[in-house]
Every structure is written in structure tokens, then in C-alpha cells.
SERO-4910 file (N, C-alpha, C, O; in steps of 0.05 Angstrom, whole numbers):
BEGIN
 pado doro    nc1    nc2    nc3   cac1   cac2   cac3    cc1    cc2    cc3    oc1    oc2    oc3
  Unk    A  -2588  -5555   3843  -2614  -5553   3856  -2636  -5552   3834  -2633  -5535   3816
  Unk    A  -2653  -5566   3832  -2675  -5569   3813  -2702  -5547   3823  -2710  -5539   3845
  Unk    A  -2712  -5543   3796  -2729  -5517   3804  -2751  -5520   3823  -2760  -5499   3833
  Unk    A  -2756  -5536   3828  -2783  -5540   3845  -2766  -5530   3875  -2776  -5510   3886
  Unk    A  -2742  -5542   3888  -2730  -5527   3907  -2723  -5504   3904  -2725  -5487   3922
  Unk    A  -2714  -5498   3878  -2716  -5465   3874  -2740  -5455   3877  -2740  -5434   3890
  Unk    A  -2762  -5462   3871  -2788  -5449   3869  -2801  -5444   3907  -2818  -5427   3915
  Unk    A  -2785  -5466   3926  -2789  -5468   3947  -2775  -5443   3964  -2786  -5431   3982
  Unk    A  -2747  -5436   3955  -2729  -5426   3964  -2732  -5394   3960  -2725  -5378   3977
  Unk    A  -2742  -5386   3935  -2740  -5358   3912  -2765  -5345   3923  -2786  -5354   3915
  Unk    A  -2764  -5328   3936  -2793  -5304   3940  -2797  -5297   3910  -2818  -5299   3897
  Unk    A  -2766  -5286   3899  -2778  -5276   3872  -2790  -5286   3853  -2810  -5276   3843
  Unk    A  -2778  -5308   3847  -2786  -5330   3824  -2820  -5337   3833  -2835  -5337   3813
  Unk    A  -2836  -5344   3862  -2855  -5345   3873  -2877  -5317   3858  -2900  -5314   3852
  Unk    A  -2854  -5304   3858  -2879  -5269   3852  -2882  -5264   3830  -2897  -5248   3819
  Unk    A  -2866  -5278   3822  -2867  -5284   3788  -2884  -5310   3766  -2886  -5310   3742
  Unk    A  -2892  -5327   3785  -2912  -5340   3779  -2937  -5342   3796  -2948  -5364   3794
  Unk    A  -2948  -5326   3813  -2967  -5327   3834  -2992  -5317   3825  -3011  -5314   3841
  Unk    A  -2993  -5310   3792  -3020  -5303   3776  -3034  -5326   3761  -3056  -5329   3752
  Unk    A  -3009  -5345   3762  -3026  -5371   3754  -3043  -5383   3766  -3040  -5407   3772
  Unk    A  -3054  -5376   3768  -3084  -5394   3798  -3099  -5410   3775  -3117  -5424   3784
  Unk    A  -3095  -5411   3751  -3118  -5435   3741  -3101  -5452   3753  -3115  -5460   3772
  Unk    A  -3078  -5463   3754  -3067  -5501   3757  -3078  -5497   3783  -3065  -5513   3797
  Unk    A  -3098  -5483   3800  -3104  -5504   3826  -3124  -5512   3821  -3127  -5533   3833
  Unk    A  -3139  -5508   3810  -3159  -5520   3795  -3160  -5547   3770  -3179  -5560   3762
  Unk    A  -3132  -5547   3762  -3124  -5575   3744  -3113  -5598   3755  -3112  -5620   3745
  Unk    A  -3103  -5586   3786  -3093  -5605   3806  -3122  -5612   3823  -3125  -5637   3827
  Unk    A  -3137  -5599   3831  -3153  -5609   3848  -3185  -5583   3853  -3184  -5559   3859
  Unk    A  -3197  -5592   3850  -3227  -5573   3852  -3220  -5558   3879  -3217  -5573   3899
  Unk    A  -3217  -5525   3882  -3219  -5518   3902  -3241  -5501   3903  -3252  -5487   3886
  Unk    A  -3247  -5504   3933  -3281  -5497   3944  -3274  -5466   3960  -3257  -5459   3976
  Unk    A  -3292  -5456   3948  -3292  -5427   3951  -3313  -5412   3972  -3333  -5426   3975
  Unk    A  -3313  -5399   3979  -3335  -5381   4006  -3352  -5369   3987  -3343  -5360   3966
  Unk    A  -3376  -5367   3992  -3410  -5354   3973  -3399  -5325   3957  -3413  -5313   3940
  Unk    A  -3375  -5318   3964  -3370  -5293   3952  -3349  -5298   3930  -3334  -5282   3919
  Unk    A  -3353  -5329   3926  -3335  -5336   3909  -3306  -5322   3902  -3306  -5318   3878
  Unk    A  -3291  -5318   3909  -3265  -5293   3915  -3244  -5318   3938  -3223  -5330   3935
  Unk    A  -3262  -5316   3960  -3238  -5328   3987  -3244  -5355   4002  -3265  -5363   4012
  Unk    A  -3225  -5363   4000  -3227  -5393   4027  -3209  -5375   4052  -3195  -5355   4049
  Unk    A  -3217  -5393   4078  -3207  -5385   4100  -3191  -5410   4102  -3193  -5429   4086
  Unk    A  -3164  -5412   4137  -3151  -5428   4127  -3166  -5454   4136  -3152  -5474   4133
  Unk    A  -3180  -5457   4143  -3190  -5486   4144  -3189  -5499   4120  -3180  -5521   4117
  Unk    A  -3199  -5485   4103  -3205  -5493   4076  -3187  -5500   4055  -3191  -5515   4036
  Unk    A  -3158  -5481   4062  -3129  -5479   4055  -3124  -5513   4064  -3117  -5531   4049
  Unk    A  -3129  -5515   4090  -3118  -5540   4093  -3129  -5565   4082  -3118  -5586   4076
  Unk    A  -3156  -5559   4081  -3172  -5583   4065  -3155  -5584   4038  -3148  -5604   4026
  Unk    A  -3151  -5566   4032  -3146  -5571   4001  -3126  -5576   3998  -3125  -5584   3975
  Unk    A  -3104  -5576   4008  -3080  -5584   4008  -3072  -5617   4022  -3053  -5632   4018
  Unk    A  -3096  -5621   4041  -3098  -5654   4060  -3081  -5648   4077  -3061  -5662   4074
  Unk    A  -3078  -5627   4098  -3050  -5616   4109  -3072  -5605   4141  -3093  -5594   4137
  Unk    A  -3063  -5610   4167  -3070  -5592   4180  -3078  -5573   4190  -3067  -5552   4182
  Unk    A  -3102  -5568   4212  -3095  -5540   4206  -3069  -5522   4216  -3065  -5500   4207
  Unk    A  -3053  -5535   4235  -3029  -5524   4243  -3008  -5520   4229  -2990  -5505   4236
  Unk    A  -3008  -5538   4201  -2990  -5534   4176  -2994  -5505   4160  -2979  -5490   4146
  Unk    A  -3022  -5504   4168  -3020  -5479   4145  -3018  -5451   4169  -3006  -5431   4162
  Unk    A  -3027  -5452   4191  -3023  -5433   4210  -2998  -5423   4214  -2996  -5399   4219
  Unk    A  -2975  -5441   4211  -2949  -5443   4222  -2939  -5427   4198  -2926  -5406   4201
  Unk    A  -2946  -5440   4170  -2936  -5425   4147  -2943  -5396   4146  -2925  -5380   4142
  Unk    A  -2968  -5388   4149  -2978  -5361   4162  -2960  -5345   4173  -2954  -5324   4162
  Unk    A  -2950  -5352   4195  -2939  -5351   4218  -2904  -5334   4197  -2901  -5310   4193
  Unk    A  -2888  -5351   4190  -2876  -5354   4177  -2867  -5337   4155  -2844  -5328   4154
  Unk    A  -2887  -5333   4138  -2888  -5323   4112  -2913  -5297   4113  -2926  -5298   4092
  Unk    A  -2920  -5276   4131  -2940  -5274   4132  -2947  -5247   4113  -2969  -5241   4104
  Unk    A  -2917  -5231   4108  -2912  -5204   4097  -2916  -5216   4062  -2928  -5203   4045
  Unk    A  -2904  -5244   4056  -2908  -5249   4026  -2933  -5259   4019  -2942  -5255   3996
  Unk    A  -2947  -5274   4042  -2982  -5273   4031  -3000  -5255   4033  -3022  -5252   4021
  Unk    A  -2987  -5239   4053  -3005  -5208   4057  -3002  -5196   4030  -3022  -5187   4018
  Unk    A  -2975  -5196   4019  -2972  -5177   3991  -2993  -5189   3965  -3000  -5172   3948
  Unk    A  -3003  -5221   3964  -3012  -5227   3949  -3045  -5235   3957  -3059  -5250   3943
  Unk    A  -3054  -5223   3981  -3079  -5216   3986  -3089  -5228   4008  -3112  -5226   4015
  Unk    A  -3070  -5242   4021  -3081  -5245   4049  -3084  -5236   4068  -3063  -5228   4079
  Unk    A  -3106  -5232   4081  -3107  -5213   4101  -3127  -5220   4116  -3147  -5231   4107
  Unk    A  -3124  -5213   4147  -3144  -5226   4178  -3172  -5201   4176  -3163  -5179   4170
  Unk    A  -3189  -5201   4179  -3218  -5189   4182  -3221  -5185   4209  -3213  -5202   4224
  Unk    A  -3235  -5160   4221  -3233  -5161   4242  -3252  -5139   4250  -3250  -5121   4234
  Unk    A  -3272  -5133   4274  -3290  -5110   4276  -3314  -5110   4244  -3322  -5129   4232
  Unk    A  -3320  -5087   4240  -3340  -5088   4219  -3339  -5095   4197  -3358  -5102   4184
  Unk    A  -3307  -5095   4186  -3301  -5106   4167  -3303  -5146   4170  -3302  -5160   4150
  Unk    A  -3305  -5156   4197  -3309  -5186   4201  -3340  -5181   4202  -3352  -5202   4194
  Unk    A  -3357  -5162   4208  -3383  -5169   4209  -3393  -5168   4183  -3404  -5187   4173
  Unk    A  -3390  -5147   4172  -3397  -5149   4141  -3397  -5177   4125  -3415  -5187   4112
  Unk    A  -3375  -5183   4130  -3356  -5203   4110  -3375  -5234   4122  -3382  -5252   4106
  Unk    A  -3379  -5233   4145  -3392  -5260   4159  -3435  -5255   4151  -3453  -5272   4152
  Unk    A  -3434  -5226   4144  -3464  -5227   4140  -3479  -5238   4101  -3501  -5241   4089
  Unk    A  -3443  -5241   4096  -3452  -5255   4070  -3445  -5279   4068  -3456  -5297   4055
  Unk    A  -3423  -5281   4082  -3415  -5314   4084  -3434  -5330   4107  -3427  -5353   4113
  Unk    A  -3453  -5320   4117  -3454  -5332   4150  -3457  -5362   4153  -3447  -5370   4175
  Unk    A  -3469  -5383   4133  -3473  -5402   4134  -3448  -5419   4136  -3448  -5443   4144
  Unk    A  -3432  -5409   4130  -3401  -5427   4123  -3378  -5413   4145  -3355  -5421   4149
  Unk    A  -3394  -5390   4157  -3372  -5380   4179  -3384  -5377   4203  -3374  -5360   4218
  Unk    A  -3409  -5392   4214  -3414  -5390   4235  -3399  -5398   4255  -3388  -5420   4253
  Unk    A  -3396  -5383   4273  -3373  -5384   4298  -3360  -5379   4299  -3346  -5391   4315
  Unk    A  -3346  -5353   4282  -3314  -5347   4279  -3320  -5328   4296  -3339  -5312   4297
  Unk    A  -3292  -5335   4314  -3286  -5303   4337  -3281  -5279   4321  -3295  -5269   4303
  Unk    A  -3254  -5269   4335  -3250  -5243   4340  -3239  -5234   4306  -3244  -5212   4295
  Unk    A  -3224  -5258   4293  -3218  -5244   4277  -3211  -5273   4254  -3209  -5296   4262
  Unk    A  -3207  -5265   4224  -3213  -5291   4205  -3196  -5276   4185  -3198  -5253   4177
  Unk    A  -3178  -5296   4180  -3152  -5303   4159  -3172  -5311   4124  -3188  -5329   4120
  Unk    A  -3165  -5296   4109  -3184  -5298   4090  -3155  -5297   4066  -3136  -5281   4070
  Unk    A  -3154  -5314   4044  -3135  -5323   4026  -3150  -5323   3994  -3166  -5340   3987
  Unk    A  -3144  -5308   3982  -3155  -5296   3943  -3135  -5333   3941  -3122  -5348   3955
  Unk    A  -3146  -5332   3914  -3128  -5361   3899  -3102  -5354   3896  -3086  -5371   3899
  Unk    A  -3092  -5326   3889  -3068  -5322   3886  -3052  -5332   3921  -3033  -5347   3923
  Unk    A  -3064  -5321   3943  -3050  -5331   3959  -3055  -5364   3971  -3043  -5374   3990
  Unk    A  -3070  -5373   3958  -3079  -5396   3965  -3040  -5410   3942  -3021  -5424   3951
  Unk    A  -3043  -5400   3916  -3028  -5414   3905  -2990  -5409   3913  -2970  -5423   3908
  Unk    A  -2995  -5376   3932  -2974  -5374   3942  -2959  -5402   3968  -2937  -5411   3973
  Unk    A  -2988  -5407   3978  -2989  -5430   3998  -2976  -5451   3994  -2962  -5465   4008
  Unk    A  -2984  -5452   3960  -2978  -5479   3946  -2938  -5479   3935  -2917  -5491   3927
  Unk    A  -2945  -5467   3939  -2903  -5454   3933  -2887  -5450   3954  -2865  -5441   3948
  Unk    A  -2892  -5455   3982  -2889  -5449   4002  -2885  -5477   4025  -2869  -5481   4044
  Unk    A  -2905  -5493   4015  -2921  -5517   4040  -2901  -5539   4031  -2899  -5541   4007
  Unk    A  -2887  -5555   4043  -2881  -5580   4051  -2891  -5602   4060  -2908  -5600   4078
  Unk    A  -2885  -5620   4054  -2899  -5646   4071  -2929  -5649   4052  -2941  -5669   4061
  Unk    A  -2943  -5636   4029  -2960  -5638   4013  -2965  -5651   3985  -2953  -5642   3965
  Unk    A  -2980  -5668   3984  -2971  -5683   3956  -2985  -5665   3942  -2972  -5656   3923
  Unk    A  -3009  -5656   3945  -3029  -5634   3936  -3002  -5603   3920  -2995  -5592   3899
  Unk    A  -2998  -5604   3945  -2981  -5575   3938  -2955  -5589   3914  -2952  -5582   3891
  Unk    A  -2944  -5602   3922  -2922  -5617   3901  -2931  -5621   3879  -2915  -5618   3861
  Unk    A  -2961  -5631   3869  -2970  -5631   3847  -2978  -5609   3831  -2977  -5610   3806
  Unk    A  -2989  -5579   3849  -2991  -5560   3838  -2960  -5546   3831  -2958  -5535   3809
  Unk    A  -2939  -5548   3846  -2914  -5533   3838  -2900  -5548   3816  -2881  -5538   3804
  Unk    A  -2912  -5576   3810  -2904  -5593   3783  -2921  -5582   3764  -2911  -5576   3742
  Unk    A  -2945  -5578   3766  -2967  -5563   3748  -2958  -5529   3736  -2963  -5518   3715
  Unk    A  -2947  -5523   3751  -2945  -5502   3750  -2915  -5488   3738  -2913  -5468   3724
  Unk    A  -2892  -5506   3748  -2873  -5508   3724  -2874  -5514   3698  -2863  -5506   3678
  Unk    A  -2894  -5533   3702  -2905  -5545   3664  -2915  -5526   3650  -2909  -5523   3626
  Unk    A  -2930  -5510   3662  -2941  -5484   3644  -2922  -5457   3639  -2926  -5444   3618
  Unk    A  -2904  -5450   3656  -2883  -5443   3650  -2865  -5447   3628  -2856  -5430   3613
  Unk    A  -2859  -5474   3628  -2844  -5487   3606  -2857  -5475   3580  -2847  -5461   3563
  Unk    A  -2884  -5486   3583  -2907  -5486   3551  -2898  -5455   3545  -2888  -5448   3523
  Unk    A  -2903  -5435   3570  -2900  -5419   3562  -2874  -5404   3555  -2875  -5380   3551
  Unk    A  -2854  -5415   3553  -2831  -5409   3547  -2821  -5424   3515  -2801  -5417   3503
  Unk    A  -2838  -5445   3504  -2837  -5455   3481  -2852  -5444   3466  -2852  -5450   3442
  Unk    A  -2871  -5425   3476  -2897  -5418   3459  -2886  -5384   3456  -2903  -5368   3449
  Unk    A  -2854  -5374   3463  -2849  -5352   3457  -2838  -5339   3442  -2830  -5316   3445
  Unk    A  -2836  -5354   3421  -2829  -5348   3389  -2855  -5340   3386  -2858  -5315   3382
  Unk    A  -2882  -5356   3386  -2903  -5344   3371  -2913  -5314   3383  -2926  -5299   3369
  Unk    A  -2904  -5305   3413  -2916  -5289   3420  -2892  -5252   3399  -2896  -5229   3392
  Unk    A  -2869  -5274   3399  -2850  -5253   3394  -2859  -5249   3360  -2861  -5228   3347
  Unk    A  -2863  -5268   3354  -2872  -5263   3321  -2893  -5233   3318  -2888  -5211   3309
  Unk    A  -2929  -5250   3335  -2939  -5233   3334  -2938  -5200   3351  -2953  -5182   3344
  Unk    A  -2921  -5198   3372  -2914  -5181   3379  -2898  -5148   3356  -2901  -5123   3357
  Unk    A  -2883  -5168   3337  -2861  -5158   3313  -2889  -5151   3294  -2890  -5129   3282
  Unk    A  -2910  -5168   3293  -2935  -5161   3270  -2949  -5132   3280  -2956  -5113   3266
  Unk    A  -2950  -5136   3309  -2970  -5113   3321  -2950  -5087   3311  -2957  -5071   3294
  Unk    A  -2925  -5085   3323  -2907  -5059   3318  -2911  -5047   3284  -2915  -5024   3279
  Unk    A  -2906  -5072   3262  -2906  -5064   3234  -2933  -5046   3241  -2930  -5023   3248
  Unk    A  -2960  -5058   3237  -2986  -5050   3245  -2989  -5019   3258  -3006  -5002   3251
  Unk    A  -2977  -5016   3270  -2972  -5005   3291  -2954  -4974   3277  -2961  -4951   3283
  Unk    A  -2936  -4980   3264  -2915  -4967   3243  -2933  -4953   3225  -2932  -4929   3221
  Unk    A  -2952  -4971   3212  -2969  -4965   3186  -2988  -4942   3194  -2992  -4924   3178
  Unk    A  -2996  -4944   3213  -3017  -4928   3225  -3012  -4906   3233  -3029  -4888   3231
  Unk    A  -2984  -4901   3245  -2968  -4878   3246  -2963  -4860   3218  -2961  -4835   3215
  Unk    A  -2962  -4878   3204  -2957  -4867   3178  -2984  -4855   3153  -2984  -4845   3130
  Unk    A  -3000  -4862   3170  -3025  -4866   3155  -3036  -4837   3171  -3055  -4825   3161
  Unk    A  -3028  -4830   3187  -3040  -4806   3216  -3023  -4787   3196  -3035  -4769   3184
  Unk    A  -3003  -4791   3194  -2978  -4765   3186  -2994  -4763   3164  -3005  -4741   3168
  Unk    A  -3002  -4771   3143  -3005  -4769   3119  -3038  -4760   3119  -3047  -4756   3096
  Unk    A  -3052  -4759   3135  -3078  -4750   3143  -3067  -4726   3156  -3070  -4712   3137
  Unk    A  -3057  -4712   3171  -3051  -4698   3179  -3041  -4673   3166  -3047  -4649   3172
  Unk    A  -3021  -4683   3141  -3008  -4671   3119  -3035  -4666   3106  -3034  -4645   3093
  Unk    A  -3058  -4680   3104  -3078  -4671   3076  -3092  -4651   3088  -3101  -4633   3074
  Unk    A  -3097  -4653   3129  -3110  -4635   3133  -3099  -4615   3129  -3110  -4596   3118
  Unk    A  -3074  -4614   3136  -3062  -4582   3136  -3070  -4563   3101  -3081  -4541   3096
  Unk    A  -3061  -4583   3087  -3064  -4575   3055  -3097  -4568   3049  -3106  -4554   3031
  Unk    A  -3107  -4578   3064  -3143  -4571   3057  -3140  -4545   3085  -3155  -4526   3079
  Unk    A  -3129  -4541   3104  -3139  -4514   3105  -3128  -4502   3103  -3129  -4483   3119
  Unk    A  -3101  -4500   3078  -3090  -4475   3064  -3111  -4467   3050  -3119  -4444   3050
  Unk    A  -3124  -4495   3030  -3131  -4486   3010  -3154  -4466   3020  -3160  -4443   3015
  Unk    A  -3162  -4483   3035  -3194  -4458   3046  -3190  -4431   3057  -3207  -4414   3053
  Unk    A  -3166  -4424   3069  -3148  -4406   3070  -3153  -4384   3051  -3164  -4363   3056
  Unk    A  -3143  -4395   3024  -3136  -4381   3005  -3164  -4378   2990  -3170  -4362   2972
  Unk    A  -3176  -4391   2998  -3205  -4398   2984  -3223  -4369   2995  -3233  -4350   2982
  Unk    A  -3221  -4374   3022  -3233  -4347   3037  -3218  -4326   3027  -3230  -4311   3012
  Unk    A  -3196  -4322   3031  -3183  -4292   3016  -3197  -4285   2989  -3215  -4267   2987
  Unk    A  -3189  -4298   2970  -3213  -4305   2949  -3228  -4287   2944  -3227  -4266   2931
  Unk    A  -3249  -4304   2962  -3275  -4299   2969  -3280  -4269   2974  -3298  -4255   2964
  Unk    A  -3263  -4263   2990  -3265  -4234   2998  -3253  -4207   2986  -3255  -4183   2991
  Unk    A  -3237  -4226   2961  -3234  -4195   2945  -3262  -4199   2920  -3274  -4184   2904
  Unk    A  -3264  -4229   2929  -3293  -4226   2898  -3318  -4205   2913  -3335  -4190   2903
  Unk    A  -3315  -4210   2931  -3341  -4191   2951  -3333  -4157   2940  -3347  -4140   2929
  Unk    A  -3306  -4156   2949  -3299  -4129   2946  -3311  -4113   2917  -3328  -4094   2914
  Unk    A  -3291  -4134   2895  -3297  -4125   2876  -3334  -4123   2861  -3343  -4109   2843
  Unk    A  -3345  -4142   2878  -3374  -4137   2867  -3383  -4112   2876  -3398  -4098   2862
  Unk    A  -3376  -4106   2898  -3387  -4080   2908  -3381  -4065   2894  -3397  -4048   2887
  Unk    A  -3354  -4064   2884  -3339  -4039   2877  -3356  -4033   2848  -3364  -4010   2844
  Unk    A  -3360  -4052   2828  -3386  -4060   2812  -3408  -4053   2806  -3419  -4044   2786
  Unk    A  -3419  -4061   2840  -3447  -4055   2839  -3451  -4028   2835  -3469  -4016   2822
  Unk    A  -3428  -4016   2853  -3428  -3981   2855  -3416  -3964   2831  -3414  -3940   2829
  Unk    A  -3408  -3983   2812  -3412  -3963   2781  -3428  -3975   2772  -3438  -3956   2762
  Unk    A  -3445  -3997   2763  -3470  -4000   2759  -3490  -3979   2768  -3500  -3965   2752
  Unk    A  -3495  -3976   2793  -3515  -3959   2804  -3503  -3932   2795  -3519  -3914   2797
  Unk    A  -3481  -3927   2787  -3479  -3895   2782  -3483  -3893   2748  -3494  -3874   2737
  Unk    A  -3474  -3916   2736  -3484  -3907   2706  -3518  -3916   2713  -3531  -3900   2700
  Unk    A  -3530  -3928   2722  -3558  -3926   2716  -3567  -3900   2726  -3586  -3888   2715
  Unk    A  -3554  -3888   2748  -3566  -3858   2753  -3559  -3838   2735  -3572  -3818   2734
  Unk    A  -3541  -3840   2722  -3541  -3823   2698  -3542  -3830   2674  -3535  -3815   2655
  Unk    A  -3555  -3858   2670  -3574  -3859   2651  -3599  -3847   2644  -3609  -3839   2623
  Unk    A  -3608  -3847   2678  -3643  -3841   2683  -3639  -3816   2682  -3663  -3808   2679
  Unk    A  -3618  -3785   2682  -3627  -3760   2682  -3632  -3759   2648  -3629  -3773   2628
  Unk    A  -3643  -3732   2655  -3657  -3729   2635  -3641  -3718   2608  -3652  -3716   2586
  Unk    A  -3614  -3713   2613  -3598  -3710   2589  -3581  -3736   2589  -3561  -3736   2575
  Unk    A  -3589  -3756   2601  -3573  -3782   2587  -3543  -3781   2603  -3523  -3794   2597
  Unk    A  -3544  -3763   2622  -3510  -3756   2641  -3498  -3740   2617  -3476  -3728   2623
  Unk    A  -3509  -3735   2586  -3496  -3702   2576  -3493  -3681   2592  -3508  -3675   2610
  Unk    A  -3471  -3667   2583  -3477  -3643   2585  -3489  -3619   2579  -3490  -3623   2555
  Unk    A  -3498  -3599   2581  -3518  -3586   2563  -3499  -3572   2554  -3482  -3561   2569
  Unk    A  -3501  -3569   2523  -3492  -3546   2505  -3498  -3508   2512  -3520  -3498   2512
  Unk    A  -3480  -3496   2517  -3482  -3470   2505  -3491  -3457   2479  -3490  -3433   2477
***
């Protein structure tokens, strides 16, 4: 089985490439609603050259795996809101409107049969796969550069960390210090001030003779 039937067949393999939404745009210009974000499915089907009952049916069908990738029906204030910005391009929609992000537009595209449109995007879209599977030495290289990087910096923290600790021993010890030099000045000051007070009596701090 060649991958493109796998890619038809595989939900997983589908959920695993369903972030590539540039290739619908390399395959074919798709036209977007004023909120730039959603097409509805009319628009699904323009872009694909497909019915609108082709893409309804697929709806129909698949509706839990495009819901997961952002499709979802509008309905009550959430349809009035949504129609008071789009209104020019959604005039006349009833009760309720099927609204598709590119991711589910490209889920569409992984999904639809009978589409040359869609066959060219799931050919587009294996090709970049590929690229990106040849281009995974370089990511693994610089991936191995970020970790060294990454290593160094760790090592550079430890060793900043180690100097802080050592600068506030030293200050530590600096303040202790500090506080016996305080002590001892006092202790200082207060025989200073006692020999100057018994300098200033009047026998010089002698004693007087008998």
C-alpha cells in the first residue's frame, strides 16, 4: 500500500500531519471569510472543484476527526455574532453554519476522494514530510549544539552560585569582625576617658602623701 492510501486510511498518521496548512496554499489560493481564520463548506467545495454534497457527506462521515481539528456548526448567538462580521459573504444562512480553520480544511484534503485538488495537496504534503525527514540530521545536530549550550550554562550557574555562597561567608566573617572592632573601640574609648579624667584631677590621679 503506498502512502498516499495510507494517508487516506490512518486517522493517526492524518493527526500527525494536519499542522501543515501552508501546502494548501502551494497547491491552490484558498479564499478565506473577512475574519480571515474560516471558510464554510461551500467554500471547502470550491476549493477542492468537488460538490457541495461531496464535502457534506464527508462531514457526515468523519465528523468527530474534523471537530477535533476545529470544525464546528454555529448556531443561536454564537451564529449571530459570527454572521455580524462576516455578513456580506453569509447572507442567508439559516439555522445553523459549518465553519472549517485550514487545519480542518487540510484534514478535508486527507480525507476527500474523487479530487484532483485534494490529490495534489496529499502529494504536496508527503513531499514536505520527506524534506522534512532529510533535513533531520541538521535539526539533530543543532538540537546536540543547544544541550552542550545548555550544559555550559548549568555550569556557569553552579559556579556563580559557589562565588555567591563564598562572598557571603566572607561578609559573614567580615561583620563578626566588625563587631568585635566596635567592641574593642569602646572598650578603648572607656580607658581613654578614664585616664583623661585622672589626668585632669588635680594631683595628676597621685596619691597624696602622708
Amino acid at each position: 500500500m503506498d502512502r498516499e492510501a495510507v494517508l487516506l486510511e490512518s486517522r493517526t498518521m492524518r493527526g500527525g500531519m494536519v499542522e501543515r496548512t501552508e501546502v494548501l496554499g502551494r497547491v491552490k489560493a484558498l479564499l478565506l471569510l473577512p475574519d480571515g481564520v474560516h471558510v464554510t463548506a461551500r467554500m471547502v467545495a470550491d476549493y477542492f472543484e468537488v460538490g457541495d454534497k461531496a464535502v457534506e457527506s464527508l462531514v457526515q462521515r468523519h465528523r468527530a476527526e474534523l471537530t477535533e481539528h476545529g470544525y464546528r456548526v454555529l448556531k443561536g448567538a454564537d451564529l449571530r455574532e459570527f454572521n455580524s462580521f462576516n455578513l456580506k459573504e453569509l447572507s442567508g444562512v439559516g439555522v445553523g453554519l459549518g465553519i472549517f480553520p485550514r487545519r480542518a480544511v487540510l484534514n478535508v484534503a486527507m480525507l476527500l476522494r474523487g479530487s484532483a485538488v485534494a490529490r495534489a495537496v496529499r502529494r504536496e504534503l508527503l513531499e514536505l514530510a520527506d524534506r522534512s525527514v532529510d533535513n533531520s540530521g541538521d535539526w539533530r545536530q543543532a538540537v546536540a549544539e543547544l544541550r552542550g549550550e545548555l550544559a555550559e550554562i548549568r555550569q556557569l550557574n553552579l559556579a556563580m552560585l559557589r562565588q555567591a555562597q563564598f562572598d557571603r561567608e566572607v561578609i559573614a566573617g567580615l561583620s563578626v569582625r566588625m563587631a568585635d572592632c566596635r567592641s574593642e573601640v569602646r572598650t578603648l574609648g572607656g580607658r581613654v576617658d578614664l585616664l583623661c579624667t585622672m589626668l585632669a584631677s588635680p594631683h595628676g590621679g597621685r596619691r597624696r602623701r602622708r
